[in-house]
VEXROLO-305471 format. One line per 10 residues: number of its first residue (from 1); their letters; for each residue x, y, z of C-alpha. Coordinates in steps of 0.25 Angstrom, whole numbers, plus 5000, padded with zeros to 4 digits. Last residue first. Layout:
<rs>
NUM) a) X:Y:Z ~ ...
</rs>
This chain:
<rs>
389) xxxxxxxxxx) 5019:5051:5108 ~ 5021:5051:5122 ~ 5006:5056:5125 ~ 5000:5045:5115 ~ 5007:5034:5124 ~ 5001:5038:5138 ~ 4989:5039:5133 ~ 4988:5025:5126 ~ 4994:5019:5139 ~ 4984:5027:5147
379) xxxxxxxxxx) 4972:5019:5137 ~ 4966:5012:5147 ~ 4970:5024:5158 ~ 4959:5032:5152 ~ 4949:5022:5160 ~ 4940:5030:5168 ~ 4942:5043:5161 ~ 4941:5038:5145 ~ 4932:5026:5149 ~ 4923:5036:5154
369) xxxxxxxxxx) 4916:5036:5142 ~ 4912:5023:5142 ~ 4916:5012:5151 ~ 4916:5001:5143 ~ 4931:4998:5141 ~ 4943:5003:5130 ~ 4950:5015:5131 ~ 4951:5018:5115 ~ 4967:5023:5112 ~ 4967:5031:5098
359) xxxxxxxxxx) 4976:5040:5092 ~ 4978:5052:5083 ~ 4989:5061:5077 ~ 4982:5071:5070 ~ 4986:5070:5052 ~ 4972:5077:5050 ~ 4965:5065:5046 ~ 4972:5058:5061 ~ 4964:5068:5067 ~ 4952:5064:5060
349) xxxxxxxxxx) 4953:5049:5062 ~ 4955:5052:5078 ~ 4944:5058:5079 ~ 4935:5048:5073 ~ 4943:5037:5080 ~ 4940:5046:5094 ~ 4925:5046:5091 ~ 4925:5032:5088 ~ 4930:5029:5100 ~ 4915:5034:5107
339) xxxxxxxxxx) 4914:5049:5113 ~ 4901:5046:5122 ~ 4899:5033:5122 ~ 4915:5028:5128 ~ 4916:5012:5126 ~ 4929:5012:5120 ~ 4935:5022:5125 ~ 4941:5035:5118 ~ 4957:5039:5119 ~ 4959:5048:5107
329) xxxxxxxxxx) 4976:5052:5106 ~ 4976:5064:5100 ~ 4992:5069:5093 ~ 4990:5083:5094 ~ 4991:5093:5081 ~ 4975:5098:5081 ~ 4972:5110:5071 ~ 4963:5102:5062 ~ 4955:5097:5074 ~ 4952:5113:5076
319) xxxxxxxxxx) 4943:5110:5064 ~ 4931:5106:5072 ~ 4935:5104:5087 ~ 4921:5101:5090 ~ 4918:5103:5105 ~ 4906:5110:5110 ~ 4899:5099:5117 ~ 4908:5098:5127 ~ 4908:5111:5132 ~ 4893:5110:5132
309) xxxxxxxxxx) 4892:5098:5140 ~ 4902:5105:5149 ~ 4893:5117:5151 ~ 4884:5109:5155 ~ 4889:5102:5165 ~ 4895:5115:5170 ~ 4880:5120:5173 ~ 4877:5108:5182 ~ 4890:5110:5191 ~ 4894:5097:5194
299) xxxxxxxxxx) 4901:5092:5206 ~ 4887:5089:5214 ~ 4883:5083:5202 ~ 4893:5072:5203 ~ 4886:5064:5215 ~ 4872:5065:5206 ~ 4879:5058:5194 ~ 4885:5046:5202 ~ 4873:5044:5210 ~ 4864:5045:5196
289) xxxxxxxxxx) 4874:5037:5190 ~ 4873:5026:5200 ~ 4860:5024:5201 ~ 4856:5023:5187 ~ 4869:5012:5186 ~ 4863:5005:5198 ~ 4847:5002:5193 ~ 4837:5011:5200 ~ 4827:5011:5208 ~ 4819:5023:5207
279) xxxxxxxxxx) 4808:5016:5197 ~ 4804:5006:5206 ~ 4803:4991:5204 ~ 4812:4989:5191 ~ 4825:4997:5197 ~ 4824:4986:5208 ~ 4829:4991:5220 ~ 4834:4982:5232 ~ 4849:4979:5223 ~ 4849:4996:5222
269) xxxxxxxxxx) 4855:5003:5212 ~ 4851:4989:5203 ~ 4862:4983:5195 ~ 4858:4980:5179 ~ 4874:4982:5174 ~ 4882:4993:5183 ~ 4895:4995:5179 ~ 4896:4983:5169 ~ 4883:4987:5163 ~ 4885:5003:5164
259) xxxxxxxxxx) 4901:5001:5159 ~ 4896:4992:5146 ~ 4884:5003:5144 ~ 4896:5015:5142 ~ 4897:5027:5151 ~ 4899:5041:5148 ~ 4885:5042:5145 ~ 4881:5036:5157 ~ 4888:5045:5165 ~ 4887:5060:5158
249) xxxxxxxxxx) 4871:5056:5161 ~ 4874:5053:5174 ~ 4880:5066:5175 ~ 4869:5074:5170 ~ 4859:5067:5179 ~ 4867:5071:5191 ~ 4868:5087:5185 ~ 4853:5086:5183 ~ 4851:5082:5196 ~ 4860:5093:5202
239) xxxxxxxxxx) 4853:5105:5197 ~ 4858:5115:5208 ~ 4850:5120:5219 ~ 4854:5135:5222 ~ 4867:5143:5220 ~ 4870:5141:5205 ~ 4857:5133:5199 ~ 4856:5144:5187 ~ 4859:5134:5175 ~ 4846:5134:5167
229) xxxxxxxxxx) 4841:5130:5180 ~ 4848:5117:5184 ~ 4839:5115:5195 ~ 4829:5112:5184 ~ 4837:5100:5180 ~ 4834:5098:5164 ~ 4848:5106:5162 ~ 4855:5097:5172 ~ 4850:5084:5165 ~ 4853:5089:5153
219) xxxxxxxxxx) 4870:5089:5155 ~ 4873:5076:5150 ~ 4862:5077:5138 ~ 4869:5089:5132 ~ 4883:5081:5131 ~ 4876:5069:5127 ~ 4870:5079:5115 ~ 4885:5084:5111 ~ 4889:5069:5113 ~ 4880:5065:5101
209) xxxxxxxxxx) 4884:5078:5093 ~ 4899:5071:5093 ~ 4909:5081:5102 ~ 4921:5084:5093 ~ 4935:5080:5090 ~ 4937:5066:5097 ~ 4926:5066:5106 ~ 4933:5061:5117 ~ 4935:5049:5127 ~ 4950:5054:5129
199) xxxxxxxxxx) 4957:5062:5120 ~ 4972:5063:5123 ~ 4976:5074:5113 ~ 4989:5078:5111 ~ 5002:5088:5107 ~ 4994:5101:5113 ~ 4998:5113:5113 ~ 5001:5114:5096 ~ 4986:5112:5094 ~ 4982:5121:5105
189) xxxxxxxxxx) 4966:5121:5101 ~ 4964:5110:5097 ~ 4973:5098:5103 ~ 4967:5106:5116 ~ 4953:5104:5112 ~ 4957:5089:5110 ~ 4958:5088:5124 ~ 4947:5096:5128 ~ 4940:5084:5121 ~ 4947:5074:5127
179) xxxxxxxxxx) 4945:5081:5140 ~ 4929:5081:5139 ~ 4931:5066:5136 ~ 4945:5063:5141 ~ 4955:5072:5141 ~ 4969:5075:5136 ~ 4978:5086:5131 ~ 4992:5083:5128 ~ 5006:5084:5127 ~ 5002:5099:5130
169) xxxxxxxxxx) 5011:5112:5125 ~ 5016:5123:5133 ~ 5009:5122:5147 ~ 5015:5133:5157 ~ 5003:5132:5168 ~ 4998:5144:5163 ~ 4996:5140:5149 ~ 4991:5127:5154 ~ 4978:5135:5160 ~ 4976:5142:5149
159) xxxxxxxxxx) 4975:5130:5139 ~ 4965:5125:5149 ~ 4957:5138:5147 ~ 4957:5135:5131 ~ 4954:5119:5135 ~ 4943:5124:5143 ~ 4936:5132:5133 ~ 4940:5121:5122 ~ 4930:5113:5131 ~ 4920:5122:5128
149) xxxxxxxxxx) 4911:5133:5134 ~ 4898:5140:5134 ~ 4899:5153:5143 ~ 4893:5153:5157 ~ 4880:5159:5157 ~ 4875:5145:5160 ~ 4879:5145:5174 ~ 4889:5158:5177 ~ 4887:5157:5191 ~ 4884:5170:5198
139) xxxxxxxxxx) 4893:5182:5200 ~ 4887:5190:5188 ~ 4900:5193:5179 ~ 4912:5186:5188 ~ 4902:5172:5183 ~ 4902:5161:5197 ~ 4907:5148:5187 ~ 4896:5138:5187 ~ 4894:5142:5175 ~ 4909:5137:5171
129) xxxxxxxxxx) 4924:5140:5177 ~ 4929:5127:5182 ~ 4939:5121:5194 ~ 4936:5109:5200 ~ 4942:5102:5212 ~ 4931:5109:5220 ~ 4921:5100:5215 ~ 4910:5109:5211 ~ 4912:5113:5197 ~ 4913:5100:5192
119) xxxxxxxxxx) 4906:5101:5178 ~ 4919:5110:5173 ~ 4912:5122:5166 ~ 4928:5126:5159 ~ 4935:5114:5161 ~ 4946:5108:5172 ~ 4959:5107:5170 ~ 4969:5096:5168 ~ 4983:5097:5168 ~ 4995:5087:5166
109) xxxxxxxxxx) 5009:5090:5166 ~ 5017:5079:5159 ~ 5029:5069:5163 ~ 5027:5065:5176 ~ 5012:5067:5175 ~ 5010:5054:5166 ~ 4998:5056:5157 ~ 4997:5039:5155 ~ 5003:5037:5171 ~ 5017:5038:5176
99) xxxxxxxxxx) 5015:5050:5184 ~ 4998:5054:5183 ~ 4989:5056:5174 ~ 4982:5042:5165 ~ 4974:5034:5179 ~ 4972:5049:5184 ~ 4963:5054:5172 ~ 4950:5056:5181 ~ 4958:5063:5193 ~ 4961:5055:5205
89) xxxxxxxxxx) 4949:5048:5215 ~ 4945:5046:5229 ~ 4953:5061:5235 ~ 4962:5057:5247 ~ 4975:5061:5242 ~ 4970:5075:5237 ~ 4967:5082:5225 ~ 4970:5068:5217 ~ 4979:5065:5204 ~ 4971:5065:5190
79) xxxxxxxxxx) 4962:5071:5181 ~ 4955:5081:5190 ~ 4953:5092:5179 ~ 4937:5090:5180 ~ 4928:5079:5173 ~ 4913:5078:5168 ~ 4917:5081:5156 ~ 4932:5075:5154 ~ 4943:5083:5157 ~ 4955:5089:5151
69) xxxxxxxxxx) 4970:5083:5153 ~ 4980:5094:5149 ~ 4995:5086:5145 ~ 5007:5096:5147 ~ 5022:5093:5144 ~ 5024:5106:5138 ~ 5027:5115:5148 ~ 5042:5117:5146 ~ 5046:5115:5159 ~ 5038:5103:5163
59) xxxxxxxxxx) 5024:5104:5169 ~ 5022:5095:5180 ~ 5011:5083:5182 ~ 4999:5085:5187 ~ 4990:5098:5184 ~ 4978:5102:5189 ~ 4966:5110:5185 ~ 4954:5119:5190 ~ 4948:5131:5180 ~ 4943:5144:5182
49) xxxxxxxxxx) 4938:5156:5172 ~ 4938:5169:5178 ~ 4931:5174:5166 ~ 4922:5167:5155 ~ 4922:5175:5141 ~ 4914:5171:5130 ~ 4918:5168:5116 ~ 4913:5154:5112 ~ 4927:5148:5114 ~ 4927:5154:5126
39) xxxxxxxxxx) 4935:5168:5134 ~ 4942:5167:5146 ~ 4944:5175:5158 ~ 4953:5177:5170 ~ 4957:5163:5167 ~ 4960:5154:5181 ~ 4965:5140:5184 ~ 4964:5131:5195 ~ 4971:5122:5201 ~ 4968:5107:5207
29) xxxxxxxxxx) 4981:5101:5213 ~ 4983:5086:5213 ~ 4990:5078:5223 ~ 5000:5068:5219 ~ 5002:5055:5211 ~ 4992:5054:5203 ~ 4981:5045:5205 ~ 4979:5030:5207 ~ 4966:5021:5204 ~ 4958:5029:5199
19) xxxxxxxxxx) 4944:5036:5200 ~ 4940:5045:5189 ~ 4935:5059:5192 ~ 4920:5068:5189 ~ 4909:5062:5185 ~ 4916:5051:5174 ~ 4925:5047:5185 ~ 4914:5047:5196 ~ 4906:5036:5186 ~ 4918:5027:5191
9) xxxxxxxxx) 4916:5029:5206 ~ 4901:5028:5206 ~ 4902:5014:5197 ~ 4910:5008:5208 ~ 4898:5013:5218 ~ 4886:5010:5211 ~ 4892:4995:5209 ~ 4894:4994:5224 ~ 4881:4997:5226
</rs>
């Protein structure tokens, strides 16, 4: 039991927020901001587009000592600080945002946002505009009418949003995983906005064919639940199985063996239960991560999960590489099975090619994937170095 229960708080920080041991000093207000309408990469028009965010730090007078911190997957813009004194846990990325610390808020004004089909759409903390979105057209849930998007559709409403903060230029854009990747869709896009790229646990430059079919299995569960309905579940029973399963499966894949056998090893769920004698016991690694995934599915909005395996499914920056100016600093961990180092080296190689200015700091450890929100603050130092360069 005591095992489940340690292993319950970390797999939360994959789910939906890291635990830490300090946050940011101060209280943390969660906004919102609004497009009357906006228009995709692929063409379609969404309108009164929402999205949450928060800021930390203060914006100098000349705007341009911004960093935008995007999230991972599975994640929402809480990066640091708390709502309220008494909340268990600060943002994912607290150990590296905050005064004094790696991303140090008394000298830059750090913003986070949440995405476009955000997975979270029912924690009130959460702002996102996505199927499960009430369309102005029909007045009903848009489910899977809902246009197709990408990340870059994020970033290009993110861009928005610091316009109308008074953002002139960001020192840099940073996120792990899903955020690396919106990270380097900024470098992209606004090539002489951005002055660098802190790609945590990413791809490098574009999603391998083996993570677009890890992508597809994530969200299968929910498409295989008849609940789930082709996506019409809105007002009645909801597919909440296949949303559990889904996350388990996001779990152990962003996971590495060496965490499962220190984490867990050979343990029964249950001491009295024999996962030999009957085939509903269970062994404590199966039992927790179906506790962990069915308590974050009453968070998670089926539709939205899908729409953000597509999201991330959808990037290759092709030849907009060529157009890339920022210095990128690739922070993959050692043990990470789903965007290995060598993917970053890979990266990096290329950039450099190109005469881009390109470094390396691994987080070493066995924790997988999640290394690169657990444990960023392994490489802090290497963070906090890059951004003074």
């Amino acid at each position: 039991m005591r095992v489940r229960m340690r292993w319950l708080g970390a797999v939360a920080v994959l789910l939906w927020s890291a635990g830490a041991a300090w946050a940011l000093d101060g209280i943390v207000e969660k906004k919102v901001f609004t497009l009357p309408a906006y228009t995709t990469v692929g063409g379609k028009t969404i309108k009164n587009v929402r999205l949450g965010y928060e800021t930390y730090g203060t914006l100098n007078v000349t705007g341009d000592n911004a960093i935008f911190v995007a999230h991972f997957y599975s994640g929402n813009s809480h990066a640091a600080g708390k709502y309220k004194a008494a909340d268990a846990a600060p943002g994912y990325w607290d150990p590296i945002i905050g005064a004094g610390k790696p991303i140090d808020t008394d000298r830059y004004f750090v913003v986070s946002a949440d995405t476009l089909a955000n997975l979270n759409t029912k924690d009130p903390n959460v702002t996102t505009t996505g199927p499960a979105t009430v369309n102005p057209d029909t007045g009903k849930p848009y489910g899977m009418s809902f246009p197709v998007v990408s990340l870059r559709d994020s970033v290009r409403i993110h861009k928005s949003l610091l316009d109308s903060l008074g953002v002139k230029k960001l020192q840099a854009a940073a996120g792990a995983s899903g955020g690396s990747i919106q990270a380097m869709e900024w470098a992209a896009l606004y090539p002489e906005y951005v002055e660098r790229v802190i790609h945590v646990i990413g791809p490098g430059f574009d999603i391998s064919p083996h993570v677009i079919e890890m992508l597809d299995v994530w969200s299968l569960p929910i498409r295989l639940d008849p609940k789930w309905n082709n996506g019409d579940y809105y007002g009645r029973d909801e597919p909440w199985e296949g949303v559990a399963q889904a996350l388990k499966i996001v779990t152990i894949t962003a996971r590495h063996h060496g965490w499962s056998e220190k984490t867990f090893g050979y343990k029964w769920a249950d001491p009295a239960k024999d996962p030999g004698a009957e085939m509903s016991n269970l062994f404590a690694i199966e039992d927790a991560l179906s506790k962990a995934g069915a308590a974050r599915a009453k968070t998670t909005d089926a539709n939205s999960m899908i729409y953000m395996s597509k999201a991330n499914q959808l990037y290759n920056l092709g030849d907009d590489v060529k157009k890339m100016k920022a210095k990128v600093l690739f922070v993959p961990a050692s043990s990470d099975l789903i965007f290995p180092p060598e993917l970053s080296r890979r990266a990096a190689e290329r950039y450099r090619a190109q005469g881009g200015v390109a470094e390396i700091a691994v987080i070493e450890g066995d924790g997988g994937h999640l290394d690169g929100v657990l444990n960023v603050a392994k490489q802090g130092e290497a963070i906090r170095a890059f951004l003074a360069k």
